[in-house]
Backbone as a ProteinNet text record, in pm:
[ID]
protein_1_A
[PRIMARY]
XXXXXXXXXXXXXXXXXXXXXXXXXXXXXXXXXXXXXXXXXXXXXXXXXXXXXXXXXXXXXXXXXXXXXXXXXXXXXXXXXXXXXXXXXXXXXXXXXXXXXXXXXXXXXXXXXXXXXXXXXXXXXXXXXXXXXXXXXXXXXXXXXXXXXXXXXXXXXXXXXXXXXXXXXXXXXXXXXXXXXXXXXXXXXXXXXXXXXXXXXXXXXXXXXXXXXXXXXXXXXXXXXXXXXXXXXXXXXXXXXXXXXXXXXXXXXXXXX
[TERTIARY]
1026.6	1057.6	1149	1227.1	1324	1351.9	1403.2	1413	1563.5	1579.8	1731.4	1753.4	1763.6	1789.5	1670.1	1565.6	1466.6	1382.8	1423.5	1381	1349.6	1207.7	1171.2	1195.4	1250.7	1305.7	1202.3	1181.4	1071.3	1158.9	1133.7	1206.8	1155	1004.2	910.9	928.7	968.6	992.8	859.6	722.9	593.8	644.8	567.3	608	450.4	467	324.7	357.3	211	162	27.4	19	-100.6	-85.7	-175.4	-138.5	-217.5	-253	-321.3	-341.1	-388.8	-416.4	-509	-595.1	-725.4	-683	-679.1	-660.5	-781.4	-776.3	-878	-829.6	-852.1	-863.1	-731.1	-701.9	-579.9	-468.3	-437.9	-360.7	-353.3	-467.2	-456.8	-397.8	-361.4	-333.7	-175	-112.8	19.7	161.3	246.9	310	378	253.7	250.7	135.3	61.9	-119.2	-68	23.4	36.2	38.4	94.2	83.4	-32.6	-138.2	-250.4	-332.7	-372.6	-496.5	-613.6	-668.4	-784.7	-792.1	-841	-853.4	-982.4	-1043.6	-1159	-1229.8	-1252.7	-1265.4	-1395.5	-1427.5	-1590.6	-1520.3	-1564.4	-1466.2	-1618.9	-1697.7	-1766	-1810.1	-1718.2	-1703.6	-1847.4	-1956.5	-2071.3	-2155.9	-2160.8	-2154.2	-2256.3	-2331.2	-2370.2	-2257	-2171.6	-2123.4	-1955.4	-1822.7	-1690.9	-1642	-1712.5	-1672.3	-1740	-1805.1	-1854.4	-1789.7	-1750.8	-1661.9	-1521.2	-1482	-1278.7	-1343.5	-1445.3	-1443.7	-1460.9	-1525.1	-1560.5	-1414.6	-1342.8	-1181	-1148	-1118.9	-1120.8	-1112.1	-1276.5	-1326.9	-1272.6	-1279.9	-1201.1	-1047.2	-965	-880.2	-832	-887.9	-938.2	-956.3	-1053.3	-1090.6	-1026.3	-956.7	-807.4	-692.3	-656.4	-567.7	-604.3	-731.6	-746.6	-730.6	-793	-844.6	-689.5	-593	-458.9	-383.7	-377.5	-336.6	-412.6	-563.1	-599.4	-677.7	-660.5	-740.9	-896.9	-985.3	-1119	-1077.5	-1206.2	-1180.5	-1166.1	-1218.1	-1203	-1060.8	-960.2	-803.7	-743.7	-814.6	-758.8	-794.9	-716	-700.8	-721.3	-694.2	-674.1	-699.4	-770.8	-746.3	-697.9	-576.3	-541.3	-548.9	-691.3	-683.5	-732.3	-709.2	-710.8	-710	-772.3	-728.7	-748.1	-804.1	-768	-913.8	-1000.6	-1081.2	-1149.9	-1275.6	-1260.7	-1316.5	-1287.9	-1312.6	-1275.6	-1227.9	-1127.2	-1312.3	-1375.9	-1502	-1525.3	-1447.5	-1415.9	-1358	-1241.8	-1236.3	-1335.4	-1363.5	-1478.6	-1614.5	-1653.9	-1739.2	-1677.1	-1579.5	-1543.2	-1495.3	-1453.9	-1431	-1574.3	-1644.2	-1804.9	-1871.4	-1801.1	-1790.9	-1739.5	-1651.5	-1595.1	-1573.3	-1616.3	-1619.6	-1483.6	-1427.3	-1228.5	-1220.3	-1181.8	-1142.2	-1077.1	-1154.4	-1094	-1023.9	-948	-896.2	-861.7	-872.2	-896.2	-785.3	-712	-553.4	-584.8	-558.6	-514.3	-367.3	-295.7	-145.3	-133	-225.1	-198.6	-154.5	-25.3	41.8	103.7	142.1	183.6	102.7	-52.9	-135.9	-93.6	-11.8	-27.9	98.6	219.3	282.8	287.1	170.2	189.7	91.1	-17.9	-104.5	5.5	90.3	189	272.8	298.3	381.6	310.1	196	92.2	40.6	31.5	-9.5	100.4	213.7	337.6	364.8	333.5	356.9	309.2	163.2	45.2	70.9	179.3	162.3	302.1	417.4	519.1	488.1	388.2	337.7	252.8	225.6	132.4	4.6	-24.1	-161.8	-265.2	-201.1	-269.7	-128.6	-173.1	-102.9	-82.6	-222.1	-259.3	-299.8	-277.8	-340.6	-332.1	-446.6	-482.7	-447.1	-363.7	-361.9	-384.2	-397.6	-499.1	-492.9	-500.7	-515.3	-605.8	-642.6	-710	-722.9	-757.6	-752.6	-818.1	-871.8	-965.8	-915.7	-918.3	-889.7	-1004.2	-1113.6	-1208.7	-1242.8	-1230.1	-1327.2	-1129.9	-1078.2	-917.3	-960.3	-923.4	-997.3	-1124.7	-1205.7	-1338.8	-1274.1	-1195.3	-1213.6	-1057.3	-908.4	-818.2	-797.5	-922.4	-919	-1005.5	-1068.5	-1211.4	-1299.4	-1366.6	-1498.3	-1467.9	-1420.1	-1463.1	-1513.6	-1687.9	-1763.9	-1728.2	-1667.7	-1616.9	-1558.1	-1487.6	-1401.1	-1272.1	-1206.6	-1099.2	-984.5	-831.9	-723.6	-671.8	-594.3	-438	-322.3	-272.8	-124.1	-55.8	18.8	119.7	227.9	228.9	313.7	230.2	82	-18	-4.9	1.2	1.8	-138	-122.2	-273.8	-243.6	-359.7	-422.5	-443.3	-421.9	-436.9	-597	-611.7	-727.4	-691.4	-731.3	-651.2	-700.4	-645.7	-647.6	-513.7	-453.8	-392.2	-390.9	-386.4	-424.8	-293.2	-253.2	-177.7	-187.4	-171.3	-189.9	-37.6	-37.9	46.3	42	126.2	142.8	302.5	312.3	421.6	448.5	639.1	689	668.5	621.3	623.7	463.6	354.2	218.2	163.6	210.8	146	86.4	-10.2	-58.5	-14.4	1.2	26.6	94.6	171.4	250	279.1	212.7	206.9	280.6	232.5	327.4	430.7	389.8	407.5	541.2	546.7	681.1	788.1	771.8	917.6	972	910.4	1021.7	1085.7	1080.6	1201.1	1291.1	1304.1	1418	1535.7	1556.9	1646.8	1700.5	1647.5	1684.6	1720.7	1736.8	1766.3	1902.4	2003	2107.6	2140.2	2212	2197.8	2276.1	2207.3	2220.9	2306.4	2394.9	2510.6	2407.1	2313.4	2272.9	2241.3	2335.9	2350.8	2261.7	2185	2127.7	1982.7	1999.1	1858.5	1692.7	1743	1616.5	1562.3	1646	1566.5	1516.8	1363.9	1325.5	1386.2	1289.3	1301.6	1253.3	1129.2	1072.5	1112.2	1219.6	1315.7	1253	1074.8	990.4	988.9	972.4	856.3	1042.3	1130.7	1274.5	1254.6	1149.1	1197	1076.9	939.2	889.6	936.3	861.7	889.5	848.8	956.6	923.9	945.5	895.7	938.9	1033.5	1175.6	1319.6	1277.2	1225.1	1245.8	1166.3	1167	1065.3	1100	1044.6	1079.5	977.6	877.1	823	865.6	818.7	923.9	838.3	869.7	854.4	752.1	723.6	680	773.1	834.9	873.4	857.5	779.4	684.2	774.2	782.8	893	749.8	631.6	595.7	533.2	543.4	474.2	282.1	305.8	136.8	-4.2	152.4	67.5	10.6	-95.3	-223.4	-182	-128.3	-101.7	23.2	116	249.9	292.1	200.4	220	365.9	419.8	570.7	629.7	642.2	762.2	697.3	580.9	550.9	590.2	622.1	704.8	811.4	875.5	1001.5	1115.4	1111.2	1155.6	1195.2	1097.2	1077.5	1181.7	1129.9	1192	1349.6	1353.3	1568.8	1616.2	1530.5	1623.2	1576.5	1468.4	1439.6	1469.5	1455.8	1468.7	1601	1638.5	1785.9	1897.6	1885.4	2028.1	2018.9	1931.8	1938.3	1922	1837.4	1877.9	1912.2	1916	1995.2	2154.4	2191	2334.2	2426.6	2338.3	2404.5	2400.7	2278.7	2278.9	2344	2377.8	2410.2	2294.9	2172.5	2036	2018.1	2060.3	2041.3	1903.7	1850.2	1674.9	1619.4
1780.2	1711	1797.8	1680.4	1799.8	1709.6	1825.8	1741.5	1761.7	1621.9	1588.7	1524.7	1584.4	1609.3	1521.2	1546.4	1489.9	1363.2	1329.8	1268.3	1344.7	1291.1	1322.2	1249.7	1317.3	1249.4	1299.7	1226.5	1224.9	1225.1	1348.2	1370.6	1347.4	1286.7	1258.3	1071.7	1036.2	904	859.1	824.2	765.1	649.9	608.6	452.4	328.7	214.8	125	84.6	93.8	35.2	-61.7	-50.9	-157.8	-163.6	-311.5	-368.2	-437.3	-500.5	-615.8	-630.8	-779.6	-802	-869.7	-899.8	-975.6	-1023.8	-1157.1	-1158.9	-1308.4	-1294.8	-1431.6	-1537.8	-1651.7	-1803.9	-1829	-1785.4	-1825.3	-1797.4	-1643.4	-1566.1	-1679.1	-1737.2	-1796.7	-1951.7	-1979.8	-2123.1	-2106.6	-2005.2	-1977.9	-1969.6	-1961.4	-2000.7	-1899.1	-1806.2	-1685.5	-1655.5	-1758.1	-1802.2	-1799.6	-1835.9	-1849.3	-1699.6	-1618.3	-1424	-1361.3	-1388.3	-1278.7	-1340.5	-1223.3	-1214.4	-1286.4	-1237.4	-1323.7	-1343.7	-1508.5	-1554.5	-1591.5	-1496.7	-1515.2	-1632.5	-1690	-1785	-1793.1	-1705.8	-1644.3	-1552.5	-1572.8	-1410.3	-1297.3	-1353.7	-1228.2	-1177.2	-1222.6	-1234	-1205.8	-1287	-1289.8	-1195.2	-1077.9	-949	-986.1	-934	-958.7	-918.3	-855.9	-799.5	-825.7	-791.8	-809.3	-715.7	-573.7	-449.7	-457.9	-517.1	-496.2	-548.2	-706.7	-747.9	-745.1	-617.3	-568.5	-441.1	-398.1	-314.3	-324	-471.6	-541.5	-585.8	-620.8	-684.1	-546.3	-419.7	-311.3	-284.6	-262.6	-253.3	-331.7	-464.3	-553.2	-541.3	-539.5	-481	-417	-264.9	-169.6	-184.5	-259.8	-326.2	-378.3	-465.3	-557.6	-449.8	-358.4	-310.5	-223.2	-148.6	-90.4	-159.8	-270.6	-429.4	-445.2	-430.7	-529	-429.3	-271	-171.2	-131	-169.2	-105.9	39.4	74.5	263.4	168.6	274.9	329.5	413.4	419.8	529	663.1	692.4	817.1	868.9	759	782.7	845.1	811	819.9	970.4	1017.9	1145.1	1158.2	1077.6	1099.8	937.7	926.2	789.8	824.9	753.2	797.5	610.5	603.7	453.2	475.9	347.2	383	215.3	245.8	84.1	104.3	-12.5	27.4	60.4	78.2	94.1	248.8	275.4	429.7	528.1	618	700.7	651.6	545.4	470.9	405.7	355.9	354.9	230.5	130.8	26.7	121.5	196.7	260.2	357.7	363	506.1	472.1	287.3	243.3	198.1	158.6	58.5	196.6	243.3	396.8	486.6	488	506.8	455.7	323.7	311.5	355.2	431.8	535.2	618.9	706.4	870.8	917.9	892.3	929.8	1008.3	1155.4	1222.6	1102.7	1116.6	1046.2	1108.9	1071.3	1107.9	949.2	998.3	889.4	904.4	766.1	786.5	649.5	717.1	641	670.9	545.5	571.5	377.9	314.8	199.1	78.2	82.5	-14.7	7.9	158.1	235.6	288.9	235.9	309.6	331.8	170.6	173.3	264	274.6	350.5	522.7	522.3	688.4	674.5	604.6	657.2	631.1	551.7	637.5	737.8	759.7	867.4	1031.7	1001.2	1128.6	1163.6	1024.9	1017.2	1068	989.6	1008.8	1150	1277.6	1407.2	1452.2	1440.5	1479.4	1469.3	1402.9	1380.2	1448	1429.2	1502.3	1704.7	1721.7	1843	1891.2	1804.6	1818.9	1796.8	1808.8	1796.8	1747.5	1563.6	1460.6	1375.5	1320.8	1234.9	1101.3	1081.8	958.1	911.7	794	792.8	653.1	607.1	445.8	502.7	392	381.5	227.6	226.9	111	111.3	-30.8	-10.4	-207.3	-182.1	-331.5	-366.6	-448.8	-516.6	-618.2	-706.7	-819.7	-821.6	-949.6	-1010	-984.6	-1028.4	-1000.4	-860.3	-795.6	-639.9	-610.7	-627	-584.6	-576.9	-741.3	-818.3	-710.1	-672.6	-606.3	-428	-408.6	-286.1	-246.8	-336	-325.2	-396.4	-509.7	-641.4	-649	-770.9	-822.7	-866.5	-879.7	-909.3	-1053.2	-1125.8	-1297.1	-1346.6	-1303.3	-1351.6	-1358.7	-1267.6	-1249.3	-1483.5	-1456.4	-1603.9	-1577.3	-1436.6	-1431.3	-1499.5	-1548.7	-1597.5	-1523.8	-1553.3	-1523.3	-1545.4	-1438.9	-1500.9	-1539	-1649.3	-1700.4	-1609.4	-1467.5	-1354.9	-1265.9	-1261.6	-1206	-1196.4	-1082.6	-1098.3	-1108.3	-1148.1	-1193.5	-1096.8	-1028	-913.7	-970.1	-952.3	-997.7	-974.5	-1062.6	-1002.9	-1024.6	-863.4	-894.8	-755.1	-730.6	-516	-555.9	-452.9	-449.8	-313.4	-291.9	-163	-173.4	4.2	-33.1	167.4	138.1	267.4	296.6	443.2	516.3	648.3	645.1	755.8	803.1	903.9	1015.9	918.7	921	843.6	930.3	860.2	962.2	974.9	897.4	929.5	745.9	677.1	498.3	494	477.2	430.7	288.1	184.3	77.8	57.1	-111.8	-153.8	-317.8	-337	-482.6	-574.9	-624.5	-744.1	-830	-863.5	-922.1	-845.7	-699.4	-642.5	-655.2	-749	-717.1	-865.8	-921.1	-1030.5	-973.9	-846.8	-759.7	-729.9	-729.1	-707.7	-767.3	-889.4	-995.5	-919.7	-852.9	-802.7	-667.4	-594.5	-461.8	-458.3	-404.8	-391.1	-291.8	-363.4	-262.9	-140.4	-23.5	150.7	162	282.5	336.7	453	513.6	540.9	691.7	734.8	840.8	909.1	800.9	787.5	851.5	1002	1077.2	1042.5	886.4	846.4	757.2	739.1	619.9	688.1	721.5	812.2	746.8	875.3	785	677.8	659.2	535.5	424.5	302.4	235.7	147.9	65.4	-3.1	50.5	182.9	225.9	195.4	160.7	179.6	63.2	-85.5	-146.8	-227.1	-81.4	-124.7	-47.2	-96.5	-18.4	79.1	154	337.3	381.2	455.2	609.8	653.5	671.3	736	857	761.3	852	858.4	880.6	844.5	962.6	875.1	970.5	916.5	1092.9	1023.8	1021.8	890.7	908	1005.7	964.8	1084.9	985.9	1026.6	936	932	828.8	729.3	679.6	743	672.1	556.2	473.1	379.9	326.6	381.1	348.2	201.5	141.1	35.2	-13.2	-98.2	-94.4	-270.1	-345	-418.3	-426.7	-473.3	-452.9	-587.9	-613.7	-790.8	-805.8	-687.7	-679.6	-572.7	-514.9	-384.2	-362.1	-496.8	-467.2	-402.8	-441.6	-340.4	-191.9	-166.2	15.4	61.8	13.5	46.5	14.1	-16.9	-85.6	28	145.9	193.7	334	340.7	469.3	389.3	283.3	211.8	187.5	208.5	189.2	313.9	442.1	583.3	646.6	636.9	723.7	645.8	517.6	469.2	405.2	373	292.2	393.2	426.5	488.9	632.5	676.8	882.8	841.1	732.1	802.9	686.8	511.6	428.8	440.9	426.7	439.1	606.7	724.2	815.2	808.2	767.3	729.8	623.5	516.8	467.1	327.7	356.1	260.8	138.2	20.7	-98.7	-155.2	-160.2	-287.6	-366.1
699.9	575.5	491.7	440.8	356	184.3	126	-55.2	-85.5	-12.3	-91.3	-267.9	-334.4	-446.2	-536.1	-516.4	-499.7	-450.1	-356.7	-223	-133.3	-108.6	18.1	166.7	244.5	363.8	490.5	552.2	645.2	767.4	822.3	962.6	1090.3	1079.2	1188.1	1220.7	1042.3	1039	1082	990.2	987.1	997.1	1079.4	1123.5	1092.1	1052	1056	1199.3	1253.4	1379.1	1370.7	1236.7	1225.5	1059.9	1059.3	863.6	896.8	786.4	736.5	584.8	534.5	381.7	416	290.6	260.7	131.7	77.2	-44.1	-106.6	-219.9	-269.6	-273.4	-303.6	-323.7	-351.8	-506.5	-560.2	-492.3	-419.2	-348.2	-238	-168.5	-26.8	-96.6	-238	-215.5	-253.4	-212.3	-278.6	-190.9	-182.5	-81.2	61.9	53.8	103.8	242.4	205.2	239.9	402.8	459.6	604	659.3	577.4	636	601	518.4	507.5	629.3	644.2	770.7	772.2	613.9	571.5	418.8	398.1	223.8	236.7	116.1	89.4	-45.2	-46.1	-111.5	-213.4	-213	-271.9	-376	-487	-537.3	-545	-524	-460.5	-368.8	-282.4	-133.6	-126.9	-115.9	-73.9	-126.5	-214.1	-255.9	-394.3	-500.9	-597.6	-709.4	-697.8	-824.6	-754.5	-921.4	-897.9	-787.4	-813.7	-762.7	-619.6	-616.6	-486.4	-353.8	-403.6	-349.4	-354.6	-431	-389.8	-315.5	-303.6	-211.9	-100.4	-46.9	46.2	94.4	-6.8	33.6	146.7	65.8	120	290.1	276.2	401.6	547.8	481.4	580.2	622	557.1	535.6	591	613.3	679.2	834.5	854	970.6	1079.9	993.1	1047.6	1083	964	1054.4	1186	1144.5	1266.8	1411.4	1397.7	1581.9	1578.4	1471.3	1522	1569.4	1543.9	1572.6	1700.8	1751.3	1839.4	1874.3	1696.6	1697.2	1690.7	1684.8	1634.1	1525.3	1401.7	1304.5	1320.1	1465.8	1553.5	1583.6	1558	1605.1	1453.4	1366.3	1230	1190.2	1111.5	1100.6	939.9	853.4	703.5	672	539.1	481.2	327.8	279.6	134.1	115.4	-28.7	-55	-201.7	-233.9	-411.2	-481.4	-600.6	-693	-830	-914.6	-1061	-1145.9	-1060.9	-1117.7	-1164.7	-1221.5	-1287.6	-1122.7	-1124.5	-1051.9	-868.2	-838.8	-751.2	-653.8	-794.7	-690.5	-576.2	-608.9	-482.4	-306.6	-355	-215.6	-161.2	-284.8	-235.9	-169.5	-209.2	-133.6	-3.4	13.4	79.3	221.6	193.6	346.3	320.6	289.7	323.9	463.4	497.7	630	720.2	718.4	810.8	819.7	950.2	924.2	916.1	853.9	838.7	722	737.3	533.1	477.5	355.7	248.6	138.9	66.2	-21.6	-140.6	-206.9	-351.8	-442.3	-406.5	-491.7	-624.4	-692.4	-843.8	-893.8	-873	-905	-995.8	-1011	-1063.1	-988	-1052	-977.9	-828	-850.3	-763.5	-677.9	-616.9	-575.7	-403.5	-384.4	-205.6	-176.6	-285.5	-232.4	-229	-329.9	-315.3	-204.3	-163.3	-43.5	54.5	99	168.7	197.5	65.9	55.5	71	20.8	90.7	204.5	253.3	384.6	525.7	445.6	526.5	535.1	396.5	400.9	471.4	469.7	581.3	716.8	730.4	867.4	907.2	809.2	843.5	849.3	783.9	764.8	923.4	988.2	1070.7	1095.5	951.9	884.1	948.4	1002	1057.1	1151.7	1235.8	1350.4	1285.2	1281.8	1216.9	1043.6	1028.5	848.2	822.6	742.3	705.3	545.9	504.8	379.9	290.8	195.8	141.1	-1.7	-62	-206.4	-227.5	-328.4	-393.1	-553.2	-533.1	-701.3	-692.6	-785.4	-807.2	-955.7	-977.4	-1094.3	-1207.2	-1150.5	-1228.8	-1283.6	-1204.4	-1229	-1294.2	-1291.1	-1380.9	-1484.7	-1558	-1638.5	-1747.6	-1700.2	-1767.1	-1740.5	-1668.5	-1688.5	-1796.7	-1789.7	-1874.1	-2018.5	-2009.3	-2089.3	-2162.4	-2127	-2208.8	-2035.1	-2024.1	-1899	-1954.3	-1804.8	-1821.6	-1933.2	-1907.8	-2005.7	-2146.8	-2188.2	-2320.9	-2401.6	-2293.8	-2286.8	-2387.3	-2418.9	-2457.1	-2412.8	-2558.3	-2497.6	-2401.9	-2299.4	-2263.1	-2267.7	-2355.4	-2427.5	-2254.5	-2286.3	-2139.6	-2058	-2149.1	-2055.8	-2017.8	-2016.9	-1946.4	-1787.7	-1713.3	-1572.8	-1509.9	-1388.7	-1330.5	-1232.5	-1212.6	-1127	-987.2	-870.2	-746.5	-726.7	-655.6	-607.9	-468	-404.7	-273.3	-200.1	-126.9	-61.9	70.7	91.4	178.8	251.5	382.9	447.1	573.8	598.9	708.3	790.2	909.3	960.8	969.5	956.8	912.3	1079.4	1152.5	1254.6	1299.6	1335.5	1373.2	1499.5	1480.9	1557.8	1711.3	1811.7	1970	1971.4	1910.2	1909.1	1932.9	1960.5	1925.9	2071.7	2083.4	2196.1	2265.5	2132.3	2139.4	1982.7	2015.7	1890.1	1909.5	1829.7	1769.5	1813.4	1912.3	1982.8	1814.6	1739.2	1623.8	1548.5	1601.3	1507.9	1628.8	1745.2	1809.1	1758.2	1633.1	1577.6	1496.6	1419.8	1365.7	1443.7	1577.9	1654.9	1587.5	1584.9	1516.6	1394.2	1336.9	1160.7	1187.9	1335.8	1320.8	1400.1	1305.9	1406.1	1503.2	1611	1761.8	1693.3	1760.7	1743.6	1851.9	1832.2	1907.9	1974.8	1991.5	2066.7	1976.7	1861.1	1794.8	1683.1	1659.4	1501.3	1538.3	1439.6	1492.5	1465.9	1339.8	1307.8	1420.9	1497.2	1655.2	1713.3	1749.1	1806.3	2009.3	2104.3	2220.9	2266.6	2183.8	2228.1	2112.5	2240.6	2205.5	2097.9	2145.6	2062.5	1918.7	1917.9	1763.6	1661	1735.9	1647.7	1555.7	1592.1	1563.7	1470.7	1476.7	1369.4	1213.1	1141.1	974.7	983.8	905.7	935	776.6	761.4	619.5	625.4	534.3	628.8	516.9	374.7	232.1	156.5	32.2	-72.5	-218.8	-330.7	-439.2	-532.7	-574.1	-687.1	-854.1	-947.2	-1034.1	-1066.2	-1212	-1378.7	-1484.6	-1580.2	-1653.6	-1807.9	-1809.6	-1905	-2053.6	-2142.6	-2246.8	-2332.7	-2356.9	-2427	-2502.6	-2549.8	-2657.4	-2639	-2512.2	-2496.7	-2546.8	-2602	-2621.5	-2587.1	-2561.9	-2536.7	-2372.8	-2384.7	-2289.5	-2192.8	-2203.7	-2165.1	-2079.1	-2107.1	-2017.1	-2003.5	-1923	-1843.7	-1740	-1751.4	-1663.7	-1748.3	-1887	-1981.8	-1990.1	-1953.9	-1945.9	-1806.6	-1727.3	-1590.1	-1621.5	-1655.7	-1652.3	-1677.5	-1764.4	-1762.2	-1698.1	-1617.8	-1523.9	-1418.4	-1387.2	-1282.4	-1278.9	-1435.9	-1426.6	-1433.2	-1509.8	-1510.8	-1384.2	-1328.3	-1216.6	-1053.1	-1056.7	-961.5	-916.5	-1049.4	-1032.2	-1067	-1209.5	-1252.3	-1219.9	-1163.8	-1141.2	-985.4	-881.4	-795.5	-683.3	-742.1	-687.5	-634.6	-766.2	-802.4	-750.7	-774.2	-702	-540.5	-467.1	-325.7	-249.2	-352.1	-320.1	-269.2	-322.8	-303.3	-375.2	-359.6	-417.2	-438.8	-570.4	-561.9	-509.1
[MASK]
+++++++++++++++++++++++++++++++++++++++++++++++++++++++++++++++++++++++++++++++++++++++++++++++++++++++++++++++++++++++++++++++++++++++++++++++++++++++++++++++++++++++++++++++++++++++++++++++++++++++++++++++++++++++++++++++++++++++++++++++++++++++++++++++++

């Protein structure tokens, strides 16, 4: 791994060999409902409590990618998973089921991509071969832990965003290590254009070229623009996202949104 002017570039190129999502009711009636794995239609997914069931989203999640990828938790080397709640206690129940190190990421909005991006280090480091990464949310337990709790029966002003309730998980391994690879990613073939044979990010094995890989990554900075309402948390990102992502290191790379 190397730090081009602050990017991190991944020279092992972490590749997904397994994914999956779980998402709730609303998520499954949307026009997206034909790609998640599984819609749960319970929002407590069978569970007594909100939290119980996004950690349950979790787990499954979890699950799925492992059967569609083909590991055991035994193949997994690191898990970096995380969500919005205090002390990240949905993941922390939800990988209790598996004997895999854990590690507990709180990044927000940003949670699934820094558990990649850690995961991806870890592995460019040597650290680990393998790595499940993961993040969740539930509307409800959002709701009570950024808001007011349902019960309350508070308004929502109409530029209020709605919290997914959902988890998505995907294994994370060093290109030249897949045992196997997803019959399902050789329909990216079509979207990848043919290689001259030169390009040091194609590893040798011609398959893993043509799933999704890590080339880069950059973490931002933090931003304060003084934002305060609770209700539109896009304008408190919003601006990290145009000086750090767009105008310092889009526009000099040459990286379009």
């Amino acid at each position: 791994m190397r730090n081009n002017d602050g990017n991190l570039v991944f020279e092992r190129t972490p590749y997904i060999s397994g994914y999956a999502s779980v998402v709730g009711k609303k998520e499954g009636e949307g026009p997206l409902r034909d790609y998640y794995d599984r819609i749960i239609h319970d929002s407590y997914a069978g569970k007594d409590t909100f939290e119980q069931a996004e950690s349950e989203l979790m787990n499954t999640a979890v699950r799925v990618a492992l059967n569609k990828g083909e590991f055991t938790q035994h193949d997994i080397d690191l898990a970096c998973c995380g969500d919005l709640l205090n002390q990240c206690v949905a993941s922390s129940f939800a990988m209790r089921s598996y004997a895999i190190p854990y590690a507990g990421v709180y990044g927000a909005c940003s949670t699934m991509a820094l558990s990649m991006i850690l995961s991806a280090t870890a592995i460019e480091s040597g650290a680990a071969k393998r790595a499940v990464c993961a993040a969740s949310s539930h509307y409800c337990t959002a709701e009570r832990q950024y808001r007011f709790p349902l019960e309350y029966g508070s308004q929502r002003p109409p530029t209020a965003q709605w919290t997914v309730t959902g988890s998505g998980a995907c294994i994370l391994e060093k290109a030249g290590d897949s045992h196997n690879l997803l019959n399902h990613h050789t329909e990216l073939k079509s979207n990848i254009p043919p290689s001259s044979g030169d390009d040091p990010l194609l590893k040798e094995n011609h398959r893993e070229s043509q799933t999704p890989y890590l080339h880069s990554a950059r973490l931002g900075r933090i931003i304060d623009f003084q934002i305060t309402d609770q209700n539109n948390m896009g304008a408190a990102m919003a601006p990290a996202v145009v000086k750090i992502g767009i105008k310092n290191n889009g526009i000099k790379h040459g990286i379009k949104p």
